[in-house]
BAPA-789739 format. One line per 10 residues: number of its first residue (from 1); their letters; for each residue z, x, y of C-alpha. Coordinates in pm, whole numbers, plus 50000, padded with zeros to 5 digits. Example, Ala and Ser with C-alpha at 12.3 -4.5 7.8 and 13.67 -1.06 7.14 Angstrom:
BEGIN
1	AS	50780/51230/49550 | 50714/51367/49894
END
This chain:
BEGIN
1	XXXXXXXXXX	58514/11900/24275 | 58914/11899/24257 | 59092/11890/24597 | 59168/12310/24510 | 58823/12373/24510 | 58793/12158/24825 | 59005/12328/25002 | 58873/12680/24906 | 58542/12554/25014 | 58669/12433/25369
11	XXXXXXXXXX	58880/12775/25430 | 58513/12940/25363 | 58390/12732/25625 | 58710/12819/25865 | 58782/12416/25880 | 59229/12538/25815 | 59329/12121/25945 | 59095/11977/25679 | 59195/12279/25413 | 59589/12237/25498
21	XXXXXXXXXX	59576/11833/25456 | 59423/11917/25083 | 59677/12199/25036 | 59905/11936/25093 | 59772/11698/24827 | 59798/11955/24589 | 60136/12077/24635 | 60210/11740/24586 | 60011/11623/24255 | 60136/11689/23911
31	XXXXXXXXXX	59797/11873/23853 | 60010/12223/23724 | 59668/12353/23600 | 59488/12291/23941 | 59852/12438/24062 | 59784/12721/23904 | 59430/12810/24001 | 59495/12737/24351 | 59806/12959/24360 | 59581/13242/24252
41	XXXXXXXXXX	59264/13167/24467 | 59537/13193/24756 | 59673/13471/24677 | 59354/13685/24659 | 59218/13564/24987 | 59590/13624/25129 | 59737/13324/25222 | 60075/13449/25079 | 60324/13165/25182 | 60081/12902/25065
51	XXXXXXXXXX	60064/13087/24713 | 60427/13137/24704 | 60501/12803/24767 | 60311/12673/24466 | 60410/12944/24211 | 60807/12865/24301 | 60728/12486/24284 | 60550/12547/23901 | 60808/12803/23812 | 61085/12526/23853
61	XXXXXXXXXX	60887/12305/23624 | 60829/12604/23370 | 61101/12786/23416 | 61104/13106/23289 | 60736/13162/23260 | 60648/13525/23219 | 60289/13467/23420 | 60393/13286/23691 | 60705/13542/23731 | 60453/13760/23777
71	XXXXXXXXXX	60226/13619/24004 | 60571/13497/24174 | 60673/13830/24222 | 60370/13987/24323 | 60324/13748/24612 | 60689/13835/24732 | 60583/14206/24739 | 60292/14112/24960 | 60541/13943/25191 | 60793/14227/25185
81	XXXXXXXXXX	61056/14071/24999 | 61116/14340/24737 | 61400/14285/24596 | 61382/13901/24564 | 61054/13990/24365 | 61279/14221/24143 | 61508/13950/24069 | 61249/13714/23956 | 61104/13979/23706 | 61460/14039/23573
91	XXXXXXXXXX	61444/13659/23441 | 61139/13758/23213 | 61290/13693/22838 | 61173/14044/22647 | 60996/13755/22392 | 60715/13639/22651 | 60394/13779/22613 | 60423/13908/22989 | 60706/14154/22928 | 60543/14435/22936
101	XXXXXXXXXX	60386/14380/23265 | 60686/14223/23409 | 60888/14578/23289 | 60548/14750/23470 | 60568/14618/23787 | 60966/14663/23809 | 60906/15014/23716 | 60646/15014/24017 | 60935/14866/24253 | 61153/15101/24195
111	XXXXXXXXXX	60958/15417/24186 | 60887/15284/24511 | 61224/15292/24643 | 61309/15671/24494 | 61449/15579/24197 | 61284/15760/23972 | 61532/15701/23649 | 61532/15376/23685 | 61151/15323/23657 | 61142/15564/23399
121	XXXXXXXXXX	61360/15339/23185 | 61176/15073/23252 | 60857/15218/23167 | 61028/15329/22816 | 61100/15025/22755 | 60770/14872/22862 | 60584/15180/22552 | 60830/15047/22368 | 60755/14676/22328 | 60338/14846/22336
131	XXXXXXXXXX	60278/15164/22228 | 59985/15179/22260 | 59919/15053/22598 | 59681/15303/22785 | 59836/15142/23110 | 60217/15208/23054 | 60097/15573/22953 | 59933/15628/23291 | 60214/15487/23459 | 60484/15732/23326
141	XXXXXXXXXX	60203/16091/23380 | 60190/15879/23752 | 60597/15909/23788 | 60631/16238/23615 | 60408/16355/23860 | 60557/16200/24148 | 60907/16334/24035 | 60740/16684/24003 | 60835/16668/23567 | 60495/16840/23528
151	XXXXXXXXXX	60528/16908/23166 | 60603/16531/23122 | 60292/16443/23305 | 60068/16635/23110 | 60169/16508/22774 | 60106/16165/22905 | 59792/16233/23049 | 59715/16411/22746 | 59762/16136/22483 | 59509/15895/22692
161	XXXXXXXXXX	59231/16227/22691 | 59340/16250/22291 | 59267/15853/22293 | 58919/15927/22455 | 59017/15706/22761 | 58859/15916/23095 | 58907/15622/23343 | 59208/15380/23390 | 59188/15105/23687 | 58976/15344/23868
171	XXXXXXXXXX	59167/15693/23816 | 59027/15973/23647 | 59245/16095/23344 | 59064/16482/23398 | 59153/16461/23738 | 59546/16357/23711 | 59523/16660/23398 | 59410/16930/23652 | 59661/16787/23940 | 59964/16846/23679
181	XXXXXXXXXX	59864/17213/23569 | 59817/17260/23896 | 60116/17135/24061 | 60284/17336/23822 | 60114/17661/23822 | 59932/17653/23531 | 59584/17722/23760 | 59341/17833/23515 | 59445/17550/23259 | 59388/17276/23562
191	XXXXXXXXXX	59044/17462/23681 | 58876/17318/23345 | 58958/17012/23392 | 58881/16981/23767 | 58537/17125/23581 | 58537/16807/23336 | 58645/16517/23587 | 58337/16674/23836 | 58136/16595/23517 | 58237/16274/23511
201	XXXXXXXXXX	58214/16171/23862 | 58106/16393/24217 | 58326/16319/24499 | 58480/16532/24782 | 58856/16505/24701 | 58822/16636/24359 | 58600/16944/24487 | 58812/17033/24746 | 59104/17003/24507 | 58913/17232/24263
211	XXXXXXXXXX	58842/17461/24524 | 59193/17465/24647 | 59344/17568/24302 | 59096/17835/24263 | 59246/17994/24570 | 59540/17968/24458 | 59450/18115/24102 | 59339/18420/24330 | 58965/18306/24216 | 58847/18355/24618
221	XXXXXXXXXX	58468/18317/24539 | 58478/18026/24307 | 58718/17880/24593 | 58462/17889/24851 | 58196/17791/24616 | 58365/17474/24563 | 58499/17423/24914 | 58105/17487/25072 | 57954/17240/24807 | 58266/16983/24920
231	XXXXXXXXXX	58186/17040/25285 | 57779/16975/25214 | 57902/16610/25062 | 58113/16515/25310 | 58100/16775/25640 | 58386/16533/25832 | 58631/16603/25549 | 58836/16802/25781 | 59075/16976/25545 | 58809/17186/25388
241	XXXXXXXXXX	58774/17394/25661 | 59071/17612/25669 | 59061/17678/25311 | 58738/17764/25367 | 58745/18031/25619 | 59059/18188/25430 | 58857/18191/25083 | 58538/18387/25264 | 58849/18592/25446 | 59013/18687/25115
251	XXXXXXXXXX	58635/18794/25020 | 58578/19001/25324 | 58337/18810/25419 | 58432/18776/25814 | 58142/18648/25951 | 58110/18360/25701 | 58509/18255/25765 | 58470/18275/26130 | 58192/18048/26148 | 58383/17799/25840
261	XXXXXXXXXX	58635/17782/26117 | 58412/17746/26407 | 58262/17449/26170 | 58631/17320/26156 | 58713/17319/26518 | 58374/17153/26613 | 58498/16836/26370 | 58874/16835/26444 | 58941/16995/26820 | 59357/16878/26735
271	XXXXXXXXXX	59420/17168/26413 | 59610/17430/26568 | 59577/17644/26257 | 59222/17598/26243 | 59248/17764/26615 | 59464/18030/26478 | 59228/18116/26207 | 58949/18159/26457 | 59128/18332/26715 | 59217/18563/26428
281	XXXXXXXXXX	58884/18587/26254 | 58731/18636/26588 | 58962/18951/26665 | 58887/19132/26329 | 58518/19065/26406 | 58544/19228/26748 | 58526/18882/26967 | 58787/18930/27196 | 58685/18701/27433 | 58643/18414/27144
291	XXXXXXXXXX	58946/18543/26994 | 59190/18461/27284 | 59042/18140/27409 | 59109/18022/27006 | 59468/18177/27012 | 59544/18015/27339 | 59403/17688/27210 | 59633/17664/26978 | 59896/17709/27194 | 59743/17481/27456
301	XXXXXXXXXX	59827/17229/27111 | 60174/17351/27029 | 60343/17559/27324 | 60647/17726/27033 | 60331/17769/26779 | 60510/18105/26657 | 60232/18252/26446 | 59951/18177/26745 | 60208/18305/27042 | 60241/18632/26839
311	XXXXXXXXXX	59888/18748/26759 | 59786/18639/27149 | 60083/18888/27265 | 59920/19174/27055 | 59575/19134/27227 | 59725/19138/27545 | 59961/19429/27469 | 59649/19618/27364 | 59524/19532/27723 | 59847/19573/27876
321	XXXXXXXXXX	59875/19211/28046 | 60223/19230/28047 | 60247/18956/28285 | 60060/18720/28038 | 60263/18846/27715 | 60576/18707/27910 | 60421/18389/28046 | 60377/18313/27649 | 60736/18389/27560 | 60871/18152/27842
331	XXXXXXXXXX	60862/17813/27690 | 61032/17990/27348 | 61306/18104/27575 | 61362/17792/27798 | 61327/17576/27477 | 61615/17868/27284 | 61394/17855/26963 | 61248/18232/27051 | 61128/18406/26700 | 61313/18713/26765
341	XXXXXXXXXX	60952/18924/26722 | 60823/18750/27051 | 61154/18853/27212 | 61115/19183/27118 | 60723/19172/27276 | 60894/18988/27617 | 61106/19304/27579 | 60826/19546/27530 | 60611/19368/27780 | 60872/19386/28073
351	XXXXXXXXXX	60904/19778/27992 | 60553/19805/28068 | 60556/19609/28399 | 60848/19807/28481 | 61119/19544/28481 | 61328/19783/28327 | 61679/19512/28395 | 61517/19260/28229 | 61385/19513/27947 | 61730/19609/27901
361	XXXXXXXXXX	61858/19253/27845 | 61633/19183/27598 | 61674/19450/27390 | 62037/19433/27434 | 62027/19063/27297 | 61783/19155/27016 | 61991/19442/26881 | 62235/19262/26632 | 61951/19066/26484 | 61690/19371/26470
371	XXXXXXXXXX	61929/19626/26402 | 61738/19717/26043 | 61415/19712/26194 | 61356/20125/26226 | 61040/20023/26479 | 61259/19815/26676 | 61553/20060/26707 | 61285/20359/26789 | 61166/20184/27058 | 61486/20059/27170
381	XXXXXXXXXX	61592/20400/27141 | 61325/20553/27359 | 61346/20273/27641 | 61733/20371/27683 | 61649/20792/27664 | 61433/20642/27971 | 61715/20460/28113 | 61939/20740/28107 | 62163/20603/27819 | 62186/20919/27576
391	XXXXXXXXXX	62502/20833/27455 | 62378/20485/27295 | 62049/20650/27216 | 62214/20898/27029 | 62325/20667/26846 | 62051/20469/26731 | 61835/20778/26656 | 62145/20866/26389 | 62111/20573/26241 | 61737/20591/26190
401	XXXXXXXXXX	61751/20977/26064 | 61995/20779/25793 | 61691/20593/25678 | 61417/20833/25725 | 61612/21178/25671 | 61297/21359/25671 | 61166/21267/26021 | 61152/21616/26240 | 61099/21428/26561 | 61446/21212/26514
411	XXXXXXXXXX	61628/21516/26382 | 61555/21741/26660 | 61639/21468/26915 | 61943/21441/26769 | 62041/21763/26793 | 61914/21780/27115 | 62137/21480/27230 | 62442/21600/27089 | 62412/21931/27303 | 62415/21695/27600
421	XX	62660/21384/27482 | 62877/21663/27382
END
């Protein structure tokens, strides 16, 4: 037993003062071979400076070794240090065996950092010493993708299914196929081959994907197919959930998406949407009660949740808690990020509890941003008739009998108002 394999054997044991002193011994030999395995024995278990110090100390004696560049540089990643790892790879000669793989991992380094021309050069330069590496292929269909060049992808990850290859370090070629059709539309095209890769291997990300693209290709049932059978192999996988309730939804099947989301809110109690769903779901089922407490979940998790604030404020319109309606658009207002449609139900909702100044205010603020909503100006037009305000009314009920010429009520209160403005 060499003093590397010594000192391997007392880290295993946790005995670092007895493994350091034969660390020591081998920095110092002449051993490069024992060097060399120790180096790589460190690096593995992840004692990075160790490893470093040994591949710098062998790359001095053989300098411009493609290997050891490598192993070099793929320590300094581990440690952070990027860019010196970049500079070592740069010193590969295009004539080592390791060229390729030195080009790879550069092209890695600098996808990393955003830029995305860079690696690709790299990587064309990498095909272009091996063709017919299966590797270099995957890594150019893995930046395409990244970059969003899904046409580029494709033909990548098409040459390796052409080349019968269905599996590179662990990622599935059908898989990466049906991501690129279907990050770029192409839905049906990716369904088949979310079909194929499920053939190959079962696992929740690629159902839930699968499922996921059939919504999108408008394929509702298959969607929730796919999303239940992902939710039976792994219930916890908390993104099915959603989906789920908003495939059965698209189905009209209410019942079944209400309890998907109930099933989603029992396993994640932090998705607001998930409460929005529900409180939604719940209301077109004819749960009030269940509907509210969801919707006002949701805001319990985001107080300027939008979306949640304004389908609360039409259940309590509906039961005329005008008091309530305004409690929810008082954090939008305090915090000036009000939608302008929860203004206009503070507005609506203050005309009802007869705060007919503050009514006023509102709609007075809401008018140049609402002015081509005809339900906004009817109402606003109403509330002043109330108010006394003919004049202004008059005014607005022109301008909706220009949209809608054929209303009788409008035309008839025009004429009306006229008599009396003038």
């Amino acid at each position: 037993m060499n003093n590397a394999e010594k000192m391997i054997a007392h880290l295993e044991k946790g005995d670092m003062a007895s493994a350091l002193a034969l660390y020591e011994k081998v920095l110092a030999s002449s051993d490069a071979e024992e060097q060399f395995m120790l180096g790589e024995q460190l690096l593995q278990l992840g004692f990075l400076d160790e490893a470093r110090q040994l591949f710098e100390q062998l790359l001095a004696s053989f300098p411009g070794e493609g290997e050891l560049s490598l192993l070099l540089a793929e320590t300094l990643v581990e440690l952070d240090r990027e860019e010196d790892a970049m500079l070592i790879l740069d010193e590969v000669d295009d004539t080592d065996p390791f060229y390729a793989r030195s080009l790879l991992v550069l092209a890695d380094l600098y996808q990393m950092q955003g830029l995305y021309e860079v690696s690709e050069q790299k990587l064309l330069k990498a095909r272009d010493v091996e063709p017919d590496e299966p590797v270099i292929k995957l890594a150019l269909g893995e930046l395409y993708l990244e970059e969003g060049k899904f046409l580029e992808a494709v033909r990548q990850y098409k040459e390796l299914e052409e080349a019968g290859m269905q599996d590179i370090a662990g990622i599935s070629i059908q898989k990466r196929l049906a991501e690129a059709y279907s990050a770029g539309g192409a839905f049906e095209e990716s369904l088949a081959h979310f079909e194929r890769a499920l053939d190959d291997k079962m696992d929740v990300d690629t159902l839930f994907m699968y499922g996921f693209t059939a919504f999108q290709a408008g394929q509702f049932k298959t969607a929730a197919i796919k999303l239940t059978e992902a939710a039976e192999l792994d219930p916890d996988y908390h993104s099915i959930y959603l989906h789920l309730a908003r495939a059965y939804e698209m189905e009209e099947e209410l019942d079944a998406a209400l309890e998907a989301a109930r099933s989603g809110i029992a396993r994640d109690a932090y998705q607001k949407e998930l409460y929005l769903m529900g409180g939604k779901l719940a209301l077109k089922t004819g749960l009030e009660e269940e509907g509210e407490a969801h919707l006002r979940q949701a805001l319990a998790l985001d107080p300027e949740y939008t979306e949640a604030a304004l389908a609360l404020n039409a259940l309590l319109m509906k039961k005329e808690d005008y008091a309530g309606v305004l409690e929810i658009a008082s954090p939008f207002r305090d915090s000036g990020s009000a939608e302008p449609l929860l203004l206009w139900d503070a507005a609506r909702a203050a005309e009802g509890a007869e705060d007919y100044e503050e009514a006023a205010q509102l709609y007075e603020y809401l008018y140049p941003v609402l002015n081509e909503n005809t339900e906004f100006l009817a109402g606003y037009g109403y509330f002043l008739l109330e108010e006394g305000n003919r004049t202004q009314a008059l005014s607005l009920f022109e301008k909706l009998l220009i949209e809608e010429p054929l209303n009788e009520e409008w035309a008839e209160l025009v004429e009306r108002l006229k008599m009396d403005v003038y």
